[in-house]
N, C-alpha and C positions, 0 to 999 in steps of 0.2 A: 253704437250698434256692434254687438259681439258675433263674433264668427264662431258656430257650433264647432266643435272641434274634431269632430268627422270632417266636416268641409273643409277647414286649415289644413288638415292632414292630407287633403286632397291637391289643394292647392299646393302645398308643400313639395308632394311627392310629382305634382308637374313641372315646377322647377326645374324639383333634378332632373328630371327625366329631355329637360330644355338642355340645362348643363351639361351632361352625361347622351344625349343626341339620340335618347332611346326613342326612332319614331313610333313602334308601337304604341310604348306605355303614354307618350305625349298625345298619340292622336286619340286615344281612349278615355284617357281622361278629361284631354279638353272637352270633349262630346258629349261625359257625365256631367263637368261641371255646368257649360251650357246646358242640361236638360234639368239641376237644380236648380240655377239661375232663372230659367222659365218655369218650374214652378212655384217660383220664390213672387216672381212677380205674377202670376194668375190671378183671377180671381180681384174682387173690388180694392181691395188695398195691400201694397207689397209688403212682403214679410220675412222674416228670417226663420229657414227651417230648422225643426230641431234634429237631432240627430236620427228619432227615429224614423221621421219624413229622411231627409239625405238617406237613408239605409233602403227603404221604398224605393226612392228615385232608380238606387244602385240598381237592387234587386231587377226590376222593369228594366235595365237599361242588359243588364246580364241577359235577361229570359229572352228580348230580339235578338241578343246575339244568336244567343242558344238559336234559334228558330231560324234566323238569318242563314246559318250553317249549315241547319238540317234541308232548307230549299237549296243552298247553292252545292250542296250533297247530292240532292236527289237529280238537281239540274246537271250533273257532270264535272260541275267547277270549284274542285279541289282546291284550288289556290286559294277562292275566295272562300270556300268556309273553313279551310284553314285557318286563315287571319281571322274570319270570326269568331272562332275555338281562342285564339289565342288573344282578341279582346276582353275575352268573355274571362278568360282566367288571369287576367290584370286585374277585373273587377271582382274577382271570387275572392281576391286576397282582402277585399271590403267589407266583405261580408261575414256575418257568422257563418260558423260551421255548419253544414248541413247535416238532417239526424241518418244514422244509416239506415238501412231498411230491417236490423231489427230494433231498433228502436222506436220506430217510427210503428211498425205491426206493435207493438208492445201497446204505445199509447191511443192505438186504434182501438185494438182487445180492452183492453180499460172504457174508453170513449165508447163502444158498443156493450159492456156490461152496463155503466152510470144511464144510459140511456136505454137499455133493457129493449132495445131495438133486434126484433129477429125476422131476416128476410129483406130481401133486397128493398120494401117498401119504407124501413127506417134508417135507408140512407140519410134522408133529411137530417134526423133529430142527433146521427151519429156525425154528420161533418160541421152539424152547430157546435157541440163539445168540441170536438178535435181540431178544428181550427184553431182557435186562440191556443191551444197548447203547442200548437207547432208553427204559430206564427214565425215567422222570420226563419224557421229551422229547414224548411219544407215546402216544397210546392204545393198548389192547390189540388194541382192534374194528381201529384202522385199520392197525394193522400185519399183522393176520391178512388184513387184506384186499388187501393192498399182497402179502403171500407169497399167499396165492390168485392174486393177478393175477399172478404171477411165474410161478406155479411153471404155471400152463395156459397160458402162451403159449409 
């Protein structure tokens, strides 16, 4: 049984991070790797993720941060969504790059031409195109929001 090598690199980089006494990056990762190890065993028989599952896991494990931060923001508790800012950008370094927002308008404007969608009613058929092109690039939230903003002006 091979270890995708996203996940080695993870494990790897927990190591050091044991070695080198980083508790951050240590309690970050361990928390990733347990939430790929649980979905590695889900579901009727265990399985070994590939990397673009491990990339998922990440991704989901980033966006609680992200959220985790924004309640303990709104709740007054600076400290704690500090540290969830700063889990959250242990795990960014996993991830691919995100698109900026004009690239991301660019591929919307495209994604509403190919679908000849005008008016806020061919949201639908404009976030079925532009999803898959911004998979892994992009949130959901901000792409829907980017075709909102398109499709009303």
């Amino acid at each position: 049984m091979t270890t995708t090598s996203l996940k080695q690199r993870l494990q790897n980089d927990l190591n050091a991070a044991m070695k080198g006494r980083d508790e951050l990056r240590l309690a970050t990762l361990r928390l990733t790797l347990t939430a790929i190890t649980k979905e590695e065993v889900s579901g009727t028989t265990a399985r070994q993720l590939s990397d673009d599952e491990v990339l998922k896991v990440i991704g989901r494990e980033a966006k609680k941060r992200r959220e985790a931060a924004e309640a303990f923001a709104q709740g007054g508790r600076t400290e704690s969504a500090e540290r969830e800012l700063a889990e959250g950008e242990v795990l960014a370094e996993y991830l691919p790059k995100q698109l900026g927002d004009e690239e991301l308008a660019e591929i919307v404007r495209s994604a509403i031409a190919e679908s000849g969608a005008d008016g806020p009613r061919g949201m639908g058929a404009v976030m079925k195109i532009a999803t898959p092109k911004v998979a892994g690039l992009a949130e959901g939230g901000r792409v829907a929001a980017e075709v909102k903003r398109q499709l009303a002006g």
